[in-house]
N, C-alpha and C positions, 0 to 999 in steps of 0.2 A: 623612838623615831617612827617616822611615820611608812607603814610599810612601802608606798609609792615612790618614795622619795628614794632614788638611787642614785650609788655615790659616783660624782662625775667627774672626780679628779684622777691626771694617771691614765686615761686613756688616749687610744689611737683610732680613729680622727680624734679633736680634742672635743671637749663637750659644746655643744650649739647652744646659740642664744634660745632658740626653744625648750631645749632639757633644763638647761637654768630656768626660764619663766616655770615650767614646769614645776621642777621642785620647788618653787617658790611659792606659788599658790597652793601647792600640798602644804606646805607650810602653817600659810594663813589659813585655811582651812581646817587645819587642826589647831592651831593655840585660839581660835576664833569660835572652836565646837560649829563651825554651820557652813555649807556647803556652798549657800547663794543667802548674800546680805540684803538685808531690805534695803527697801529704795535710799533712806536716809545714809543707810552705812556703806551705800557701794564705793560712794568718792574714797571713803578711808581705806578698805580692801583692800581698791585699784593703786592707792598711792602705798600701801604697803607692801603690796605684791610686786610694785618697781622697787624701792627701795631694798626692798631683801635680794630682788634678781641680782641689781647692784654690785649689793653688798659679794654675795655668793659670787659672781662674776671676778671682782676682784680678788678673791680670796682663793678662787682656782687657778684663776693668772699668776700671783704669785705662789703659790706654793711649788715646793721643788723637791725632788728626789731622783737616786741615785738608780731605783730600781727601773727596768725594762718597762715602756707602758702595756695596759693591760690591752687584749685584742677584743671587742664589743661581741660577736661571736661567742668566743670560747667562755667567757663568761657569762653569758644567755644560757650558751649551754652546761654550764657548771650549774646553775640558778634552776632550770628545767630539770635536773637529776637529783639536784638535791629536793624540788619539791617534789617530784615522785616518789621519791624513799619516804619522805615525811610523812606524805598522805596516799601511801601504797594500803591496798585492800587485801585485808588479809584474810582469807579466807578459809 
């Protein structure tokens, strides 16, 4: 997976129509290999990058669970610790 693409289900607020477009077009971007389509292949992109929003859209809507939703924070900050440890200088 694509590392930009973060998971948007389960949280509190719930995830915006922009974090959806978001991972969407991380998406296409990657099964695409290229960043910005040429002129000919932009219509397909664009219509792909709806269609996946979409898709993802529904697919966060209905999904369901029993666990607490996560707090957007405290998992930033979970994500900022763990990459510090990762890529901590050791000296």
């Amino acid at each position: 997976m694509c590392r930009n693409i973060r998971p948007l289900f389960n949280f509190e607020p719930p995830a915006t129509d922009d974090e959806v477009h978001a991972a969407a077009l991380q998406y296409v971007r990657k099964v695409s290999g290229t960043r910005k389509p040429s002129g000919s292949n932009v219509g397909s992109f664009e219509r792909a990058i709806a269609e996946i929003a979409r898709a993802t859209r529904t697919l966060v809507d209905s999904l369901e669970t029993t666990a607490p939703p996560k707090n957007r924070e405290t998992e930033a900050a979970k994500a900022r610790e763990r990459s510090a440890h990762r890529y901590r200088v050791v000296r």
